[in-house]
SEKOL-62735 format. One record per residue (C-alpha): x, z, y. Coordinates in steps of 0.02 Angstrom, whole numbers, padded with zeros to 5 digits, always signed. Example, Ala and Ser with C-alpha at 12.3 -4.5 7.8 and 13.67 -1.06 7.14 Angstrom:
2
+00615+00390-00225/+00684+00357-00053/
//
This chain:
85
+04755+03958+06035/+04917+03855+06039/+05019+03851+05887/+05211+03835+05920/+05365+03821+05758/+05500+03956+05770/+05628+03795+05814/+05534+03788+05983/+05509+03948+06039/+05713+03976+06026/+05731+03792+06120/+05588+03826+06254/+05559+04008+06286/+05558+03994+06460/+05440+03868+06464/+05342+03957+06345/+05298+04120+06418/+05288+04027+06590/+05137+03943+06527/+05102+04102+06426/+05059+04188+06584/+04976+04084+06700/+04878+04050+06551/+04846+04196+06442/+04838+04098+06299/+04915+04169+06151/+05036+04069+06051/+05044+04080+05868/+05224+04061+05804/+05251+03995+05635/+05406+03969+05517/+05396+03842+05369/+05220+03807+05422/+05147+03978+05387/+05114+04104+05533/+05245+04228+05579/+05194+04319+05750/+05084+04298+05891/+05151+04303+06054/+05038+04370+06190/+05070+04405+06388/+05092+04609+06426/+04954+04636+06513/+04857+04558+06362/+04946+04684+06229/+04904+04840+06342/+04735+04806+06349/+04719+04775+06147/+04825+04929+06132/+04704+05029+06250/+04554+04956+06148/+04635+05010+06007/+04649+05181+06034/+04443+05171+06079/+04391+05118+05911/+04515+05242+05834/+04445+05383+05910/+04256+05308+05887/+04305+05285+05660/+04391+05472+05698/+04224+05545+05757/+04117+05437+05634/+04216+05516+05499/+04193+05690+05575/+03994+05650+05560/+03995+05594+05368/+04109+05742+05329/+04007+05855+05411/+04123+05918+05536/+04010+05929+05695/+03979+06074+05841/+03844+06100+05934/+03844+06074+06125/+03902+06258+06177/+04029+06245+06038/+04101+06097+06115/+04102+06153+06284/+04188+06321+06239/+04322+06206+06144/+04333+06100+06295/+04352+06227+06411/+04499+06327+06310/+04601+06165+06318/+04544+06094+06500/+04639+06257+06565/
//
């Protein structure tokens, strides 16, 4: 991962998402030598986003399982089917 100071991103952010995405290298931005933000390309930030939402909804239904709140099969479907329609 490249590392880049505030100072730099304000002098060269052209250059710096130009290389951003024909590389899809993140970029770590720091001020006074501690990290601030990362900066990664769109596509990148969807797909994190999208994987995001994945692992929610797996800790949601993990959850679900320790608190006992589970249906059986036909339950589900009937469920399903009400809000499918």
């Amino acid at each position: 991962m490249k590392t880049e100071i505030v100072t730099t991103l304000k002098r060269r952010a052209t250059h710096i998402l130009a290389d951003l995405r024909e590389t899809k290298e993140p970029v770590l931005i720091t001020e006074h030598g501690k990290p601030s933000a990362y900066l990664v390309d769109a596509e990148s930030f969807e797909l994190m986003q999208d994987r995001m939402k994945i692992l929610d909804g797996i800790a949601r239904g993990e959850r679900a399982i320790w608190e006992k709140r589970t249906l059986t099969q036909s339950q589900a479907k009937r469920r399903m089917k009400k809000w499918l329609e």
